[in-house]
N, C-alpha and C positions, 0 to 999 in steps of 0.2 A: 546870623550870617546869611547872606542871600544864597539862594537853590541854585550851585554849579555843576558841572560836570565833569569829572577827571578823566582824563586818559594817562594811564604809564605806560614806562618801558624797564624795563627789570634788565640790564645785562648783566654777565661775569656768573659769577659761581653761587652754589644755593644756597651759601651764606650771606650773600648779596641779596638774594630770594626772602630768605625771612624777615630779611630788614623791611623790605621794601611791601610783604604781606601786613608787616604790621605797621605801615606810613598809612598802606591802606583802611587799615581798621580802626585808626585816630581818626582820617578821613572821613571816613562813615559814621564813625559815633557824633562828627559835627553837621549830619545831614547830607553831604557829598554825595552823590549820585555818579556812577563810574560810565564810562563809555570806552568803545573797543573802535571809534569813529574820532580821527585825531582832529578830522574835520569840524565836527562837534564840541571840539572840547572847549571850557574856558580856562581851564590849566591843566598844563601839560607837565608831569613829571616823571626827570628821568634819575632813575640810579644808577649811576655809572661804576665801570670798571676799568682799572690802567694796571693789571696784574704784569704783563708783559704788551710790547708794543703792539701787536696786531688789536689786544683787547682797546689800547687807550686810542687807538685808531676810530675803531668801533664806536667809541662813547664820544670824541668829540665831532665822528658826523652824525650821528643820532643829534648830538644836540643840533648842528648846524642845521638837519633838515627837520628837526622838530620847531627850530626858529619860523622857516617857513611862514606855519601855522599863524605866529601871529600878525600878518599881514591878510596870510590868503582864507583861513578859516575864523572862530570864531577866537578864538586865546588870546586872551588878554594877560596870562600868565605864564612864563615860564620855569619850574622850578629843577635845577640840580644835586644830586647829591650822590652820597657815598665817595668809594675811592679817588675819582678824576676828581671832585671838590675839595677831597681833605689836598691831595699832593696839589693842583695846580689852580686855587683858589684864584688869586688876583692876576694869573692869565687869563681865567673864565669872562670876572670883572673888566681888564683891560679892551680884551681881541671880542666879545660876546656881548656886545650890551643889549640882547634881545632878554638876556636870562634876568631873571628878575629877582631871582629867590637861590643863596647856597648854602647846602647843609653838611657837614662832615660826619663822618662817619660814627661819631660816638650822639652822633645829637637829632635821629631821624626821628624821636618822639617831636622834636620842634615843629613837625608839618600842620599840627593842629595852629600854634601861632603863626607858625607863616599863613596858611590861608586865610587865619582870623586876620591878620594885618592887612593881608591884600583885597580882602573881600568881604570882611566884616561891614557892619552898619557905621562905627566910626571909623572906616577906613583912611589908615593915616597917607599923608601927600607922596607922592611918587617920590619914592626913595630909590639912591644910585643903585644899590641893592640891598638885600636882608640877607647879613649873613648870622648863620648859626654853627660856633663850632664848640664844643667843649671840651674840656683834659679829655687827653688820647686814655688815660689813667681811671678815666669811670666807666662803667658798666652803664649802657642804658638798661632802663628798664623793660621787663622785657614780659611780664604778666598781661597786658592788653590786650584786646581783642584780636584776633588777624582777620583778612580776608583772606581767603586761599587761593590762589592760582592754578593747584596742579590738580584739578580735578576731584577733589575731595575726597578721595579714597588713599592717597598716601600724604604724607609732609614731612617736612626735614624741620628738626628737632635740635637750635644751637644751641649745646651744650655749653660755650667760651668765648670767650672776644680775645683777638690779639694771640703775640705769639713771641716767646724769649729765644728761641733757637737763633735768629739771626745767620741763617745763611747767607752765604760770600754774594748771592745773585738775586737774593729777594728784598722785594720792596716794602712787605706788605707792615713788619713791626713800626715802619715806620709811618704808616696812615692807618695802624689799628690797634694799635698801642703794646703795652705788654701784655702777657696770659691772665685772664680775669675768668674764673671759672663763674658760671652762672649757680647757684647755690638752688639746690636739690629740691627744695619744696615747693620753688617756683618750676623748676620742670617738669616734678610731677602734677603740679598746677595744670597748666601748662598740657601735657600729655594726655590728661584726664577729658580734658573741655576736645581737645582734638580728637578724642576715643569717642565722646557724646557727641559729635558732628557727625561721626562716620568714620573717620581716618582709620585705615586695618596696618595700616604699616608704617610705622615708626623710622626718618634714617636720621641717626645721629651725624651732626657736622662739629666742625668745629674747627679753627685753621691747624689742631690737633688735638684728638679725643683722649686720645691714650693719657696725659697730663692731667685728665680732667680731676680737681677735685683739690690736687697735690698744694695749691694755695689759700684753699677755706680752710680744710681741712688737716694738713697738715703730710697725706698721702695718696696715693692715688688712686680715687673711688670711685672709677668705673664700673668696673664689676659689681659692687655693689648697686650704684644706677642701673644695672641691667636687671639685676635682680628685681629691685621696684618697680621697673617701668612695665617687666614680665608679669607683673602682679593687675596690670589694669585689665578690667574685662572690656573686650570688643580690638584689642590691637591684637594682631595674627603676626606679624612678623616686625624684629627690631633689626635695624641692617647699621653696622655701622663703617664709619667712611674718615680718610683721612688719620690712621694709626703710625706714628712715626715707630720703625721697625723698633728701635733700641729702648723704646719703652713698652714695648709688649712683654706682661708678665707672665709666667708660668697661670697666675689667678687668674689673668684674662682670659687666657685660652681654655683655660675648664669652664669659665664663665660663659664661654663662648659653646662651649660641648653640652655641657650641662643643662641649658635653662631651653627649650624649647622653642621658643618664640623667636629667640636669637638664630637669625640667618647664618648658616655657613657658609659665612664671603667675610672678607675684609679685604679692605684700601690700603695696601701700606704704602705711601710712597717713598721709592727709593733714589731715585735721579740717575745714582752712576756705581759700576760696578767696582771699574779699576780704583785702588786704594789712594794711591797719588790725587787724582780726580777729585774723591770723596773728601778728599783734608781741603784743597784745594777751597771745594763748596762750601766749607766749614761746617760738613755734615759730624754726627759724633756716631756715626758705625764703619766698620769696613766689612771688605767682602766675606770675609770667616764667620763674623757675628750675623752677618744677612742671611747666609746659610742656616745657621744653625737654627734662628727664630725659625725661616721658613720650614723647616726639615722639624724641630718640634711641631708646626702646627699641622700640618702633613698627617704626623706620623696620631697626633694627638684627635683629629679631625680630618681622616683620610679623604671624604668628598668636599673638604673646603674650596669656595673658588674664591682667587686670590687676583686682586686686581693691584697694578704697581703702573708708577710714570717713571720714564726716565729721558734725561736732556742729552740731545749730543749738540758738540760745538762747541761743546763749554770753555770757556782760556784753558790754552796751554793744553790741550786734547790733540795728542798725537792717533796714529797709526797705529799704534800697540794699544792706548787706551780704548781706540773704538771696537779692536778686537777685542778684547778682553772683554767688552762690556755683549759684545755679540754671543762670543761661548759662554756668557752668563746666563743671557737670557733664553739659548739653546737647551742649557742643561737646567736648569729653571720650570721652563713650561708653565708658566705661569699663563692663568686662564683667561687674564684679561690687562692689554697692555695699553697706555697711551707715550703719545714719544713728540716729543718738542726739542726743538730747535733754540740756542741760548739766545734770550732774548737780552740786551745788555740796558740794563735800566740804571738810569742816572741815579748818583745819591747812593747806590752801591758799593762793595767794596770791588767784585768783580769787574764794575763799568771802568776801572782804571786798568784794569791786572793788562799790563801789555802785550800780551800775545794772543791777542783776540785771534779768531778763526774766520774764513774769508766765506760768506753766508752761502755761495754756490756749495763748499764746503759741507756747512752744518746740512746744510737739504741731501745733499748725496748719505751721507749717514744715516741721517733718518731715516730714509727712504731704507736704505739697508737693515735697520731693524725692523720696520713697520713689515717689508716682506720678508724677513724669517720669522717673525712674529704670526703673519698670516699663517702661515703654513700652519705654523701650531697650532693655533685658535681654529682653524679650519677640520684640524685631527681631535681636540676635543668635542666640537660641534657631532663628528660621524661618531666619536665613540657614545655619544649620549644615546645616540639612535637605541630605541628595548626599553627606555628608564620609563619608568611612570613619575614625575613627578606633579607638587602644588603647585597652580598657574594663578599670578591675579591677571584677571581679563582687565584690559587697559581699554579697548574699543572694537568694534563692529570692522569687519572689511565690504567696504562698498558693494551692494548688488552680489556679492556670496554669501552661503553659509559657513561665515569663520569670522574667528575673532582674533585678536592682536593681542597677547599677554606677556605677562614676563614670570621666569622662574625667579628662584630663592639666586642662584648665580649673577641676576643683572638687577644692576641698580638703573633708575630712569635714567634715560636723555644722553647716558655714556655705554652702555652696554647691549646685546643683543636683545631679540624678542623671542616671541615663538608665534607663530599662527595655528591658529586652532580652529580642526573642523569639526563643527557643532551643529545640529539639529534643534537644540534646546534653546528657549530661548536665553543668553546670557545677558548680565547689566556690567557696568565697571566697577569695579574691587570686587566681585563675586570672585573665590577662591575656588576650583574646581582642581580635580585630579585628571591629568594628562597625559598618554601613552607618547613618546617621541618616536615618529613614525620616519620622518627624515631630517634632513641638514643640507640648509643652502645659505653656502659661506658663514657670515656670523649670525644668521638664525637659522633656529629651529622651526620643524615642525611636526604637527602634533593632534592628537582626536581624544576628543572626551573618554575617559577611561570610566569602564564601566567593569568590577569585577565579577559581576553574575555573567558578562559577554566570555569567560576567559575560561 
């Protein structure tokens, strides 16, 4: 195959991320040469995301001003994939004929023949496009090489493909098939070569972890994946993300107390608090059992920090339900919140439910939670102030002596940081011990802790 250059664009979420790490490192093992100059590129690949509207906004102008390129720079190729390919495939083909190449979501090992097609030595005649899609029902494989993105001192680790819950408002079973756990000795595989890179931090993804296992195996073998993955030498901390509440075991939570390496945080996402709401979304908890997980893991792991999402707008959301869901999240306290607006996505059951919410509406809510949620998040920030905790240093602050870190509490690119003022010289993923000296708004800040200083 002739010497090109790639440029990507990775959007949506970090499971979207590893797909697109590992198109990269098929890429590479064919010669591929990458560039961060879209200008330069001769193919341009994006992975797209349509989780909710703003996201599939996002991917179809990326593509349109990645189109651009092949006029005004050097691209001679455009390729799409992930979720906007697998849901709106021969809209891409119809309204886009700049895109050359589409791949779905179960089929992004294909990028090694797409390139070969498009660029190989018998390069076949201008075809209207190359599409790749396969059963939503298979597992890619997932053993191959990555290229990393995030710096190389942490990586997200999918655990699963696909998802059976089928909530009333999500799209995603439908372009990522059913739950396909990824089988254990490909991720310690897997975990191991990411540990001989550098990688100190381990985050489990998965569009939910908690299930993990429950279809090879016949239960659910997370905990024990914790255990193993706790056993590699060179990873310092395992974080995991994405725990639907009502599958959180009593085993997990010791799993989680127990093994060391495993951060005291978790994802659970919950959506909504009032119970009407929750049936609605055709979640399978309500507000009693959300308590009660949360208040076991509390009492089980009293510094845990606990990150949850939740939708307002959602059909049929009165007055009462947004309160309810307010003095939830009040008496809660939950350390780390995100809060969206219902996004009504076609092919849903919700997209029909007739008493949609009028969007001025769902923003007013939000907005409602977001600032009592501040308040909170702002009063756990001051009480931190006195703690020493483990910092990985993420980067250097320009022209000061400090550096940019995150505790065991934040996970990347969604959660706070902490700034650190340091003397010494530090690198990134270097783990240092840190005194929290103050708190502005959702970060920290903080000075090398030195206990001979004390």
């Amino acid at each position: 195959m002739e010497k090109i250059k790639l440029f990507c664009v990775s959007l949506g979420c970090d499971k979207n991320l590893v797909d697109t790490e590992k198109m990269l490192g098929v890429a590479g093992g064919l010669g591929v040469s990458f560039t961060d100059d879209e200008t330069e590129a001769d193919a341009i690949l994006i992975n797209t995301c349509c989780f909710i509207g703003d996201a599939k906004e996002e991917s179809v102008n990326t593509i349109l001003e990645m189109a651009r390129y092949k006029e005004e720079g050097k691209c001679r190729a455009l390729i799409v994939a992930g979720c906007l390919a697998q849901r709106y495939k021969q809209e891409i083909i119809d309204e886009i004929p700049e895109v050359d190449a589409i791949l779905g979501t179960t089929s992004y090992e294909e990028i090694g023949n797409v390139l070969t097609r498009l660029f190989g030595e018998e390069k076949e005649k201008k075809e209207e496009h190359i599409s790749c899609f396969h059963d939503l029902k298979e597992l890619p494989e997932t053993a191959k090489k990555r290229v990393m993105t995030t710096g190389g001192h942490y990586a997200f680790l999918k655990i699963a493909e696909g998802c059976d819950k089928r909530c009333s408002y999500c799209i995603i079973p439908y372009l990522r098939g059913p739950y396909r756990s990824v089988p254990m000795e490909q991720l310690l595989a897997e975990a191991r070569e990411l540990a001989e890179n550098g990688v100190r931090e381990l985050i489990l993804v998965a569009q939910e972890t908690t299930l993990y296992g429950k279809d090879l195996y016949g239960e659910k073998t997370l905990p024990k994946l914790l255990h193993e993955l706790a056993q590699i030498p060179g990873i310092y901390w395992i974080r995991i993300q994405y725990c639907y509440p009502e599958e959180i075991t009593d085993e997990l939570i010791q799993a989680i107390k127990t093994e060391e390496k495993v951060c005291h945080y978790l994802d659970i996402p919950i959506q909504h608090a009032s119970d009407r709401i929750l049936k609605r979304m055709g979640r399978r908890t309500h507000k009693a059992e959300l308590k009660e997980r949360i208040g076991a893991l509390r009492r089980e792991i009293p510094d845990i920090a606990l990150r949850t999402t939740f939708i307002c707008g959602f059909p049929g959301e009165t007055e009462e339900d947004h309160e309810e869901l307010m003095e939830f999240v009040d008496e809660m306290e939950f350390e780390r919140v995100g809060v969206f607006t219902y996004s009504a996505e076609e092919d849903t059951p919700a997209y029909s439910y007739p008493d949609q919410i009028p969007e001025e509406v769902k923003e007013e809510r939000r907005a409602d939670v977001m600032e009592l949620q501040q308040e909170i998040a702002f009063e756990h920030c001051e009480n931190m102030v006195g703690k020493v905790l483990d910092v990985m240093i993420e980067g250097k602050v320009a022209d000061e002596p400090a550096y940019v870190g995150r505790t065991y509490m934040d996970a990347p690119n969604v959660d706070g940081l902490i700034f650190v003022n340091a003397d010494e010289m530090l690198m990134s993923g270097d783990f240092v011990r840190v005194k929290v000296t103050g708190a502005n708004e959702y970060d920290l800040i903080g000075e090398v802790y030195h206990e001979s200083a004390e």
